[in-house]
N, C-alpha and C positions, 0 to 999 in steps of 0.2 A: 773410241770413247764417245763421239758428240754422233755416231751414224744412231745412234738410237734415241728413244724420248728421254729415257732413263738415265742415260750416259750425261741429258742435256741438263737436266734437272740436276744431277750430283754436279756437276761443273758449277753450275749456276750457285747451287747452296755452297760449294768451296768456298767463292769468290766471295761471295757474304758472307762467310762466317768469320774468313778471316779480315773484313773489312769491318763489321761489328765489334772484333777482337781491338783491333788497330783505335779503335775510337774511344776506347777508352783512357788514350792517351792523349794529352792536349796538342789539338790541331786548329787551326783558322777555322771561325765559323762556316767557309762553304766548304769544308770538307764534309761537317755533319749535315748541311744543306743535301748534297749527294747521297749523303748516304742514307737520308729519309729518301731519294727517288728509287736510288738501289735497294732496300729495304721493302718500299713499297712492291714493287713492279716483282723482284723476285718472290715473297711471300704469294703474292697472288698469283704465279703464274705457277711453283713451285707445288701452292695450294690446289692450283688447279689440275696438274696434272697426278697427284698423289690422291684427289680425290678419285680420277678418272681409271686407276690402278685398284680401284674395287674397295669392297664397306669395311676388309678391315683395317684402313684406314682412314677411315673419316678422323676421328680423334685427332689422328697429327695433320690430315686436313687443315680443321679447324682449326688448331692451333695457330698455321700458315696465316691463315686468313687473320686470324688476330695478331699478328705479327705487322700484316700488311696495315692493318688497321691503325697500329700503334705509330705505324713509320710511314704514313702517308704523307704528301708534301699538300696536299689539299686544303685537310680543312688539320691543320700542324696543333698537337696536344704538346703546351708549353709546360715542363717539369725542370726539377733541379737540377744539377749536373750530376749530383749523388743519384738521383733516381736514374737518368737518364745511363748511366755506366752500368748500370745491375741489368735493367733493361738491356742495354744492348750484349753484354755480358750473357744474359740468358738468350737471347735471339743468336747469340754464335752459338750457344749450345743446340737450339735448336734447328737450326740450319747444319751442324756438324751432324747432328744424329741423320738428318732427313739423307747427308752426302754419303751416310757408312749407310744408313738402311737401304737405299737406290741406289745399288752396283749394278752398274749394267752390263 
């Protein structure tokens, strides 16, 4: 599974998806602290390599990239806990579809 890019990428969107999932249950704050570095670092690397898999798709490219964007530990986008659950709620959806569409 991980000998290919492919195979790296759906591993990697697993793990996030189900660690997005998981967060919407009440955990210590440096759980969610991690999970903005896992969040970021996956979207962008995930984005990156789905970009490099050709134009048709940029679309969930981008998306990636605004994933990464939203769960940066950088410069950190302070929301509700309501926002914050839908948010990460949708980033396992989309990180699940990225791990069924990239079967390697």
């Amino acid at each position: 599974m991980l000998s290919t890019p492919a195979g790296t990428v759906r591993l990697v969107a697993i793990v996030t998806a189900i660690a997005m999932l998981l967060a919407v249950a009440p955990w210590p704050y440096g759980y969610y602290q991690l999970l903005r570095v896992v969040g970021f670092f996956a979207g962008a690397y995930c984005g990156t390599m789905v970009w490099r898999s050709g134009p048709a798709n940029r679309n969930l490219a981008w998306a990636l990239f605004a994933a990464a964007l939203v769960f940066n530990p950088f410069l950190p986008v302070y929301l509700p806990r309501e926002v914050w659950a839908v948010l990460d709620a949708a980033a396992a959806g989309l990180f699940g579809f990225v791990a069924y569409r990239h079967r390697g």
